[in-house]
N, C-alpha and C positions, 0 to 999 in steps of 0.2 A: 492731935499732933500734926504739926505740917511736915507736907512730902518732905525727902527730902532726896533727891536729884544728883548723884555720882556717875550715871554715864556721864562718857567723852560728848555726848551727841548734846544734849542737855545745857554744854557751856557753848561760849561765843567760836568761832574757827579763829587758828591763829594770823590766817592773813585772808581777810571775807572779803575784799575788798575784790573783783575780782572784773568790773568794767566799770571805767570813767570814760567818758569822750563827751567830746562838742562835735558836729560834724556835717559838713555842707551835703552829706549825701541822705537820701531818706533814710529814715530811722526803721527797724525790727523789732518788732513786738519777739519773736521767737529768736531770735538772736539773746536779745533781755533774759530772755527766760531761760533760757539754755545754760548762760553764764551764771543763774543765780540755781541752780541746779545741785542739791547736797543731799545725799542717804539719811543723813539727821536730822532731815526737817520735817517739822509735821507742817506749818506754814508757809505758804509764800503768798507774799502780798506783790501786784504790781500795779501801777498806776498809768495809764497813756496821757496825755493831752494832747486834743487835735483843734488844729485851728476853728473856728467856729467863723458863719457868717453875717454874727451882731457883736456888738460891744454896747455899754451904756446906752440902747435904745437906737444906733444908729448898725446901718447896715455896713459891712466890710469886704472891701471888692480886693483889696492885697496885704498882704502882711509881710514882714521879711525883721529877722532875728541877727543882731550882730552882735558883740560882745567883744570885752578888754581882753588884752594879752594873758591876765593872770585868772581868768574863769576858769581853765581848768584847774590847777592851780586852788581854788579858793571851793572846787566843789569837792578836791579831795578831804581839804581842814571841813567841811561839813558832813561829808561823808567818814572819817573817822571820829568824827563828836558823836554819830548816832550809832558807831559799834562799839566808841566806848559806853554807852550808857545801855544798850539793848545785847543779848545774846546771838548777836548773829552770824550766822553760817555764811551766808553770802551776799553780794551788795553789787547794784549792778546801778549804772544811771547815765543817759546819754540827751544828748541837747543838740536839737538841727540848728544852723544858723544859715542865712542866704534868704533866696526869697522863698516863700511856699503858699498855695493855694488852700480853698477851704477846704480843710477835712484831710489835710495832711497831717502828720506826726510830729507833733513837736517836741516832746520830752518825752520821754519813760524811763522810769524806775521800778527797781524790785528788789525787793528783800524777802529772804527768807528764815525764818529762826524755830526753834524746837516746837514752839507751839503759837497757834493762828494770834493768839492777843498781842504778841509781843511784833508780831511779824507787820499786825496792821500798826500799831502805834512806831512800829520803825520806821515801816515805810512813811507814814504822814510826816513824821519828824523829817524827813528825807524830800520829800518833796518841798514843805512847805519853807524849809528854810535854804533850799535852793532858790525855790521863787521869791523870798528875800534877803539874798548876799551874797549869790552871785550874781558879778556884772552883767548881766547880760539883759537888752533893750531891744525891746518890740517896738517895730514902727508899724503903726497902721494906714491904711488909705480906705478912706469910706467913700459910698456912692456917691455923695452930695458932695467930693470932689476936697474935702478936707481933710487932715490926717493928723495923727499924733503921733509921740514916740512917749513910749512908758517903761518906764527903770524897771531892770531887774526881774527878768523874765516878762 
């Protein structure tokens, strides 16, 4: 017979949502985590991305993050698509934009839900469909003096 689950703790929180931003100032890992902080959870997943000093093979001397009017906006309809489909207690997701150096913060997210499976399969839904549907573009500048700009995170 499968479990079956009547704690409060167990279902989704009524309003998990509990940090969205985009934001020109450095990002917090402990900030993140703080926000996504619940007595019912047994998981919390969180994810960083930090700039890195390659891309397809080539080396990267600058990077800087801009984004449309409506990204915040468009990371909240993404962020309540993955509490309606997952149990979660709380949701947290933030986005530098401006310029930043290698090894700085560029995104974090965290989710946390009653138990680790749902909390990692939340957070990936959470990420992964940030970095495709919100506006937001990465411009690069490589050593060899070339650069690109690449949609959407």
């Amino acid at each position: 017979m499968a479990p079956h689950f009547d704690h409060p703790g167990e279902q989704a929180a009524s309003d998990p949502i509990r940090l969205l931003e985009i934001r020109q100032t450095p990002l917090s890992i402990d900030e993140v985590f703080t926000a996504v902080g619940d007595d019912a959870t047994g998981g919390t997943t969180l994810f960083v991305g930090t700039v890195r000093n390659h891309d397809s093979g080539a080396d990267v001397d600058a990077l800087g993050y801009s984004c449309h009017p409506t990204a915040e906006a468009e990371m909240r309809r993404v962020a309540e698509r993955v509490v309606a489909k997952y149990p979660v207690r709380a949701l947290a997701a933030v986005h530098r934009v401006g310029d930043l150096s290698v090894g700085d913060l560029a995104v974090i997210v965290a989710v946390s839900c009653p138990h680790r499976g749902e909390a990692f399969e939340a957070c990936r839904m959470l990420i992964d469909d940030l970095k495709h549907e919100v506006p937001i573009w990465k411009h690069q500048t490589f050593s060899d003096g070339t650069e690109e700009w690449v949609g959407a995170c």
